[in-house]
C-alpha positions, 0 to 999 in steps of 0.5 A: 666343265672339264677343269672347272676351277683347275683343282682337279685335271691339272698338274701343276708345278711348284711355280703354278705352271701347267705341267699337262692333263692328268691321265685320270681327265685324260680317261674321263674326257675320252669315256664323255666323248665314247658316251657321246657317239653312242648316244649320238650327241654333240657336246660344246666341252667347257674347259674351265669356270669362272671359278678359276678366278673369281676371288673365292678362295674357300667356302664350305661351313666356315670355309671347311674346303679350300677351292681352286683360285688360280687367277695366275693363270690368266695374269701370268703369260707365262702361266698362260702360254703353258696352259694353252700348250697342254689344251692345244694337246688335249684338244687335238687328240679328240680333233674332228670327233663327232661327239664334239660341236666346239670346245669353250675355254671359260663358262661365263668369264665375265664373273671371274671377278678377280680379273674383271678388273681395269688392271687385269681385263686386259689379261683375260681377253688375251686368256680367252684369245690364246685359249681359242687360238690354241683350239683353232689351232688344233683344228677345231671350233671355239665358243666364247660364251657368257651368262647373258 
């Protein structure tokens, strides 16, 4: 996972809007993807976890550490549209590398369970739609995966 949760990687602003990729996840996608020429691998690069939505918003010895719920970003389409923005960028930098199979936006978003509502399962297929769409149209391949 690239951003799992989207507590790290992910500049935010003060609204909760995606602002871009910070340069530290910039580096460390480039020295994963630079590892897997080298080793001659292909990698499916997941961008987020269900984690990013899925009601926990601690957890730790008596919720010692705070964890990266942002179910915004699946409800907001405005939140959205900025986050596919910033992948659509990302992702077209690395457009055509051979270490890349295809990018998945979301490991498992059936257990995002904050959005796996009847309110928001709405919002999180169009999450996932726009994600893939910002991939496609970066010129590269999307998978939707799920645990079962």
């Amino acid at each position: 996972w690239l951003f799992g949760d989207a507590r790290a990687g992910i500049d935010f602003d003060e609204h909760g809007f995606p602002r871009a990729v910070t340069a530290r996840a910039r580096a460390n996608l480039k020295k994963l993807l630079d590892l897997a020429r080298e080793e001659k691998v292909v990698l499916i690069p997941v961008l987020f976890d269900f984690g990013l939505a899925d009601g926990v918003e601690r957890s730790g010895p008596d919720g010692a550490w705070q964890v990266g719920e942002r179910p915004s970003l699946v409800t907001n389409a405005g939140q959205r549209a900025a986050l596919a923005k910033i992948v659509e960028d990302l992702v077209r930098e690395h457009a055509g590398h051979e270490g890349v199979l295809a990018w998945e936006p979301m490991n498992e978003p059936e257990n995002a369970v904050a959005v796996v509502t009847p309110e928001h399962f709405g919002h999180l297929q169009r999450f996932l739609g726009e994600l893939v769409d910002a991939i496609h149209r970066a010129g590269e391949l999307a998978t939707v995966g799920s645990r079962n």
